[in-house]
N, C-alpha and C positions, 0 to 999 in steps of 0.2 A: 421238491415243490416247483420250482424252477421249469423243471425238467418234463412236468404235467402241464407249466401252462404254454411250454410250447411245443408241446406234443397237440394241443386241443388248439392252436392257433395252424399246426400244419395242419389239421382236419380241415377246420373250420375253411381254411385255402383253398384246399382240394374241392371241397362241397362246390366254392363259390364258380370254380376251373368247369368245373361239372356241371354246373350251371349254366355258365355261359356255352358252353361247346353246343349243349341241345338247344340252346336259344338263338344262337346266329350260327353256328355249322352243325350242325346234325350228322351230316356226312362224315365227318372225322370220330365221332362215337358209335354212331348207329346203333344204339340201347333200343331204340324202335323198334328194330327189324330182329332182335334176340327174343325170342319165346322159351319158354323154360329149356331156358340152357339149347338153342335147338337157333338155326340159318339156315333159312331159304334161299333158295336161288331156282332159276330154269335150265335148264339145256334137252336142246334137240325138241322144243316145244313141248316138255313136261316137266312139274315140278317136282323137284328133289328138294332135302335139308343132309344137313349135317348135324350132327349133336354131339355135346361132351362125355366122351365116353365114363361108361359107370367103373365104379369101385376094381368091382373084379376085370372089366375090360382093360381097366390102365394099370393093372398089376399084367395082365399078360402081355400086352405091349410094352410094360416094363422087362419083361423077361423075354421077350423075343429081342430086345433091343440089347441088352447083353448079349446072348448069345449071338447074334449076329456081330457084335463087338469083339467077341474073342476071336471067330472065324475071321473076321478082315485083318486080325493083329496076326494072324498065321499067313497072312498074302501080303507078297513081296513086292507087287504091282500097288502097293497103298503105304502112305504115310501117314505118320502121327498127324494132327494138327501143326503141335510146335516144329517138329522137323521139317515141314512142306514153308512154313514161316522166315524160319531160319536159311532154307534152300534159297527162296524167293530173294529176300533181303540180300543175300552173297551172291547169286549169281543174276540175279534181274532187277537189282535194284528196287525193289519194291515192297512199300515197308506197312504189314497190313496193321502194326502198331498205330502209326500217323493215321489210319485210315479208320481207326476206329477212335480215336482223338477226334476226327472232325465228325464223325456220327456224333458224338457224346456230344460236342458242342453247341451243331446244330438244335440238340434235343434240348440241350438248355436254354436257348434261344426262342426256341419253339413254347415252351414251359413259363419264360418270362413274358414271352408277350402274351399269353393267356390269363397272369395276374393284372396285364396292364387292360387285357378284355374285362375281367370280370369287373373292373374298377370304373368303367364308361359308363352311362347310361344308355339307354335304351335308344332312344330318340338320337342317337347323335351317329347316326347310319354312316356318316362319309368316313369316323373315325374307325369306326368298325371294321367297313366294308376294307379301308384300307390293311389293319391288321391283318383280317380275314386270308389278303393278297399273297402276306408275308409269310404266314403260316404254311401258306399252300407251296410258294417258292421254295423253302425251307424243307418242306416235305419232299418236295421234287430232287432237290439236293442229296436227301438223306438217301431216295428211293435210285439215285444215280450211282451214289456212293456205296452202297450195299450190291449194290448186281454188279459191281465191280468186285468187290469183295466177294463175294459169293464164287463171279467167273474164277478166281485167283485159288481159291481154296476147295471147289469143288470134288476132290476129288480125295482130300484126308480122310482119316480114316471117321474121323468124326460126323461129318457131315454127310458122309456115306450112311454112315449108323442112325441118322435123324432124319434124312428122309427115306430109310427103310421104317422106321419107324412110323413115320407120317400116314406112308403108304398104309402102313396094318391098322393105324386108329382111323384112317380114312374109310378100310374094307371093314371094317366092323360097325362102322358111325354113320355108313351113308345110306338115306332111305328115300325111295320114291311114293310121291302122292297115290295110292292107288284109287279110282274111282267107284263108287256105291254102286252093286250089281241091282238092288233094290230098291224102289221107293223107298222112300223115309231113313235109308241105312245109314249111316256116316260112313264119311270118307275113313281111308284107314293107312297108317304110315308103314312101308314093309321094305325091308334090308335087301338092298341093291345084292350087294354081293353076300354069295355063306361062306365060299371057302376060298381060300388064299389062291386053289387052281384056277377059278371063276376072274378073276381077279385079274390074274396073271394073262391068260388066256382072252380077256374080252378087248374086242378092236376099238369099241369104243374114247378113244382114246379123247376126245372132248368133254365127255361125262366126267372121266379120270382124275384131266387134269383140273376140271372143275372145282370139283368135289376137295381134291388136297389143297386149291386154291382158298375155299371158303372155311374148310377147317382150320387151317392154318389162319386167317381172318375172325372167325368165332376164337381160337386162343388167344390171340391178341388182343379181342374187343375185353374178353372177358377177362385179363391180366391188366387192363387200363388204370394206373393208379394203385 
């Protein structure tokens, strides 16, 4: 019993968190700009989205992502996660445990002052705006500490494996606006890339990077909570 009413008190929190984000920052949810399951963005002056891949897309990006995981565990040029960790800590001093301690923290930080947002009222702008500051500082932290993390680990076998992975839900997910040949036709959404060669092969390289930027952005918005 217990156990239900504070299960229905962390909802109830989350609701309130939810709340406030789309009422004084927008920008850190962006639930707006999400269409069934689907992120817009521009590049090169035309509209593109990205979308959450279907059933059977993320079962094949499941299995491309193994099998690319067994091939990197056969190459000598690539380490595990924990062995690139353990390397780093003994010979570079650099300890990616502490560094994911201060992600965690910051996130908790970040998390409390959003109970102390939803708790303000509307009208009291200076407290807010001040919050608002903290959050973003916070952010900026995390977003420092992560592309440190990230340059550090680059290159294990894991995150090798995740963003081949990215890449393939990226060339199956990403679609451009195409325009109505016809009066009265609608517009109509059509897959950038078909095949992995197309992909591989196009110089495009802004669209690319775009496109895995904003999908990576749609999983996150839509994991929020």
């Amino acid at each position: 019993m217990e156990n239900k009413i504070e299960e229905k008190k962390n909802i109830e929190n989350l609701e309130k968190i939810r709340e406030v984000l789309n009422e004084y920052n927008p920008d850190l949810l962006k639930e707006d700009i999400i269409r069934d399951n689907c992120l817009e963005f521009s590049a090169l002056e035309k509209i593109y989205r990205v979308r959450m891949p279907s059933n059977r897309e993320k079962n094949e990006a499941d299995r491309y992502k193994h099998k690319t995981y067994i091939r990197l565990l056969k190459d000598d040029s690539y380490m595990l996660r924990s062995q690139l960790i353990k390397l780093l800590k003994e010979e570079k001093n650099v300890d990616i445990d502490e560094l994911d301690y201060q992600i965690q923290e910051l996130n908790d930080q970040i998390n409390n002052i959003y109970e102390k947002m939803a708790t303000i009222k509307s009208e009291n702008n200076k407290d807010i705006e001040s919050l608002k500051g903290k959050v973003t500082k916070k952010f900026n932290q995390i977003q420092k500490i992560s592309i440190q993390k990230a340059e550090y680990l680059a290159f294990c076998i894991e995150e090798e494996v995740y963003t081949q992975y990215l890449q393939y839900i990226t060339l199956k997910c990403t679609e451009k606006l195409v325009p109505s040949s016809k009066t009265g036709e609608e517009e109509k959404w059509q897959q950038v890339w078909i095949t992995q060669e197309e992909y591989d092969n196009d110089n495009n390289n802004i669209l690319a990077d775009k496109a895995i930027l904003n999908i990576t952005k749609l999983f996150q918005m839509t994991r929020i909570f």
